[in-house]
N, C-alpha and C positions, 0 to 999 in steps of 0.2 A: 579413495573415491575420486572421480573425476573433477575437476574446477567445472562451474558453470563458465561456457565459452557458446559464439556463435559460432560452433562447427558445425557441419551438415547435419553431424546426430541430431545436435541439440535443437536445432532447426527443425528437422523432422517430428521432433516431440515435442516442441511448442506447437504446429500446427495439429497434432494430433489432440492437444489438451485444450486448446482455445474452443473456444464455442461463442457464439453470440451474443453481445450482451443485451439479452433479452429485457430486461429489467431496466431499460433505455428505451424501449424501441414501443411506441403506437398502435395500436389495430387499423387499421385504412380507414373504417369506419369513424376512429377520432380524429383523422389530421385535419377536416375542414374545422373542428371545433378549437385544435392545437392552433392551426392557425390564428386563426379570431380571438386568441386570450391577449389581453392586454394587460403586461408588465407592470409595476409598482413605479409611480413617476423616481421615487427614486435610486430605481435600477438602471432607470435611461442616463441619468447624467453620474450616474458611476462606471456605467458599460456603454459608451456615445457609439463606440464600433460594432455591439452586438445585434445581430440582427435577430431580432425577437419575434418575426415571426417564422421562426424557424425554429421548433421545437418537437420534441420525443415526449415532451412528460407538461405535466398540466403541471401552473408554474403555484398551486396550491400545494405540492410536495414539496417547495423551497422554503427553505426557515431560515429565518436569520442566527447567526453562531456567532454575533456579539461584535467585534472588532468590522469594518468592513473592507470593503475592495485593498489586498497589502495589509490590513493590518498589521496580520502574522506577513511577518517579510523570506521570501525567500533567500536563499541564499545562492547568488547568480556570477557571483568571482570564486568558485570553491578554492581554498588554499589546503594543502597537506603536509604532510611531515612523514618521514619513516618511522615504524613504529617502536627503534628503539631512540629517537630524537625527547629530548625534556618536552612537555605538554602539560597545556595551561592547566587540565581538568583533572580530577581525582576520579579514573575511573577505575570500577574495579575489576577483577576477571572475568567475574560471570556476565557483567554488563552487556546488552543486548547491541549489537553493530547491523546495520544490513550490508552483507558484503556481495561485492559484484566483480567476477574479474572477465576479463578478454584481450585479445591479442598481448597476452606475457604481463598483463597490468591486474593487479588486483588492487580494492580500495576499499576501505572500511569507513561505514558514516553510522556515528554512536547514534543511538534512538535519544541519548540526554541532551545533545545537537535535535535530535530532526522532533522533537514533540517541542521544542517553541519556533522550531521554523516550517518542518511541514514537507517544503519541495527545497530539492538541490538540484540543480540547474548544471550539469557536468557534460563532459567528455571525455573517454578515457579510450584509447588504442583506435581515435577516430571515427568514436559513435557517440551520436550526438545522446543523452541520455539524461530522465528525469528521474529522482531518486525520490520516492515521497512515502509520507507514511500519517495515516490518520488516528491521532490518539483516542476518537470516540469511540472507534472500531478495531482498533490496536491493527492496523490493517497498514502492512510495507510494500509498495508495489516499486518496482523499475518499469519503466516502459521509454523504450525506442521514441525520442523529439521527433523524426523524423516525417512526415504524411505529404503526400503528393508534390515532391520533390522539394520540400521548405522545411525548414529547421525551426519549429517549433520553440518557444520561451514560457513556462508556468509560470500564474503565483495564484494566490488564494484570493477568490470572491469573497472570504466571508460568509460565505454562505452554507449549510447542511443541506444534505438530500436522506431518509432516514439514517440521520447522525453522521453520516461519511460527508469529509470533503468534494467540496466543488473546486475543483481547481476552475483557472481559465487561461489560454493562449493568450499571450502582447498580441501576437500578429492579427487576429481577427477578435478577438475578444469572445471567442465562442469558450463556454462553459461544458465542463468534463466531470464524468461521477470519477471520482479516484478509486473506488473499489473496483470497476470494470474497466476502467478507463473507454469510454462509450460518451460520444458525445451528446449532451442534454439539450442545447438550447445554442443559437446561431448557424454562421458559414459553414461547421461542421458537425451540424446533429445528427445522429443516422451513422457517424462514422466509428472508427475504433483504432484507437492507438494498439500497437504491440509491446506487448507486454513480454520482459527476459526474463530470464530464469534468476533469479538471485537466492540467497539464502539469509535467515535471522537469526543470526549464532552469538554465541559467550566472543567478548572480544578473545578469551585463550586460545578458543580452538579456533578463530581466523589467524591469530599469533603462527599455532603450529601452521596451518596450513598454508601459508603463505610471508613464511619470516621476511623477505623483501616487500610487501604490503606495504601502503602507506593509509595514512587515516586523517578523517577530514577535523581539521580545526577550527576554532568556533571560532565567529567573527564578534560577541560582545565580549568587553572586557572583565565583567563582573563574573566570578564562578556559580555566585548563588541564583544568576538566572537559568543556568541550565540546572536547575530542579525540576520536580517532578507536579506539575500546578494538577494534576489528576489524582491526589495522594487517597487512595483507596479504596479507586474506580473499580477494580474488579473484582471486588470483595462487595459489590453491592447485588442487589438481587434484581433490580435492573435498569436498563438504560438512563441516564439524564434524561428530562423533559424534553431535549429537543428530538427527540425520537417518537413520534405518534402515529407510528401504522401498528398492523399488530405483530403480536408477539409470540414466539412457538408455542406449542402445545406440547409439544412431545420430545421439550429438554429445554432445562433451566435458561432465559435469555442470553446470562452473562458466562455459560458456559463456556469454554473456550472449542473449536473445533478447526480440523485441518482441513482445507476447502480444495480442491482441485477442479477448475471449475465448474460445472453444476452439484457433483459432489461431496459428499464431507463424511468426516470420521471424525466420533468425538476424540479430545486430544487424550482423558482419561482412559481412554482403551486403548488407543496406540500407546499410552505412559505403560499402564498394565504389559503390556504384550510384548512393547521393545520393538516390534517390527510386524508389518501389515504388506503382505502381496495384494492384489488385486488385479490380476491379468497380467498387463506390461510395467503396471506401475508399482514400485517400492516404497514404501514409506517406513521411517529408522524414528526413533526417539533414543536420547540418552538423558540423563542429567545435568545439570551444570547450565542454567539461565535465570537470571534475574527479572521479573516482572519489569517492565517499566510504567507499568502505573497502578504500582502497589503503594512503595513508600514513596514519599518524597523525596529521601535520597534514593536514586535508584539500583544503587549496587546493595541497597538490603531491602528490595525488594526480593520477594519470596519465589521461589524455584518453582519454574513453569517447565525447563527442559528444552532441552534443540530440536528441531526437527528436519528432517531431511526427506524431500521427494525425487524420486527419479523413475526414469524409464528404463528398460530395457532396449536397445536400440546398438544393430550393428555391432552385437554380442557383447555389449556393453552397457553400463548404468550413468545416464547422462541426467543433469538436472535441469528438472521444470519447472514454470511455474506454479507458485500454493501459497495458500494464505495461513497462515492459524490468526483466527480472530474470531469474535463474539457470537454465537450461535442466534441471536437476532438479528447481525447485519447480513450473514450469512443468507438466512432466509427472505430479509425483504429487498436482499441485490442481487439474488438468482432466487425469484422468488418460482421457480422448475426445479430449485435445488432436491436434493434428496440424502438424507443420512442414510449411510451405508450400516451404522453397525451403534450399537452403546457400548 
């Protein structure tokens, strides 16, 4: 199968899969009322740059998630190693990586890294790139630093929108859903990051597929903080409390599903089936992944499986972007969404 890369294919079929993030965006009818809401005083002296009235969503869907403005620290100097170099962590095969490669560079960032840090702050083959993953929503996106010719820096408000992270830019302090990457609130509401094709695979099968890989190295010294602080998250029947819109009807919240945007397929039908067409799109399951917020230690965490999307494109199957995550965030962050199939 092909590496996800910015080549024209793959280009071609991210703007075919992207859609709007609606689930960000106003009716005309609300923005005199968006405008006129006024902030929690102390969101102004933790965000002095945001400009607050400038908002998509009524700022009563923000929750607080405990740590605020950094708490959770990004990781903004990434350091790597090849992946047959000594490394500090006991990870094990099946362990969950989100890998991303382009121009000849591939790199692997363990999910036992990014669930206590969230966003990694890279560049690899000269794109500027955020690497992020939200463990309420088990949700890894990449998306392009990149917007109206400035280079873009993450880190975490603190803050939920239902249960997904809020990131926010250093340079204007505008506030971002990480599930659509769609901005919420400041200089850039209304807008949308782009989002690459990456995949969330068993560290093995990024081994094979890219034995020159390198893989990101943690920056605390302690091993037992990259554990797993969500030990048996998705074995519950449903969301944490900070989640209060509602919740599907017609399939278990904390189901897991494969989203492509507005769309999804539950992941037990694709497990069932092994592989799913859908016009141009492919979608592969195998075995061999470990939850990451099953156990605490996450290499026994329990077998969720790879999954793979792609396009057909240039008589070719190029990779897109897709999410597999919780069938509640799913639904209230494309809430136009639609399952395709049980």
């Amino acid at each position: 199968m092909m590496s996800p890369t910015l080549s024209a294919s793959a280009l071609s079929a991210l703007i075919f899969l992207c859609v709007p993030a609606a689930s960000c965006a106003a009716p005309a009818s609300d923005a005199q009322q968006l405008q006129e809401q006024r902030p929690p005083a102390h969101w102004k002296s933790e965000f002095p740059l945001t400009d607050f009235s400038r908002s998509t969503i009524p700022f009563t869907e923000v929750s607080e998630g405990g740590p605020g403005k950094d708490g959770i620290r990004s990781i903004d100097n990434p350091r790597f190693v090849p992946l047959d170099a000594s490394y500090p962590l006991q990870l094990g095969p099946k362990e969950p990586v989100i890998s991303f490669s382009h121009g000849g560079e591939a790199r692997a960032y363990p999910l036992r890294i990014l669930i206590r840090h969230e966003i990694v702050n890279d560049e690899i083959a000269g794109v500027p790139v955020a690497v992020t993953y939200c463990p309420l929503c088990d949700s890894a996106v990449v998306f392009d630093r990149r917007l109206d010719r400035r280079v873009l820096d993450f880190g975490t408000t603190g803050k939920l929108r239902h249960s997904d992270m809020v990131m926010y830019d250093r340079q204007t302090e505008s506030w971002w859903q990480q599930f659509v990457g769609g901005g919420l609130i400041g200089e850039f509401a209304g807008r949308e990051l782009t989002v690459l094709p990456a995949r969330v695979e068993a560290l093995e099968i990024f081994r094979n597929r890219f034995p020159s890989g390198r893989i990101l190295l943690p920056v605390v010294a302690a091993a037992q903080f990259y554990q797993n602080p969500y030990e048996n998250y998705d074995r519950r029947d449903r969301p944490l409390p900070f989640f209060t819109g509602d919740l599907p009807q017609d399939i278990e919240p904390m189901a897991r599903v494969v989203a492509v945007g507005d769309r999804a397929w539950t992941l037990r039908s694709l497990a069932r089936r092994g592989r799913i067409e859908d016009g141009n799109v492919v979608l592969t399951w195998r075995a061999g992944q470990n939850s990451a917020v099953d156990q605490r230690d996450i290499s026994k965490g329990r077998d969720i499986g790879n999954v793979v999307v792609q396009r057909r494109a240039e008589g070719a199957l190029v990779d897109v972007p897709y999410h597999v995550t919780f069938a509640f965030a799913f639904f209230a962050l494309r809430p136009e969404g639609k399952l395709i199939d049980e």
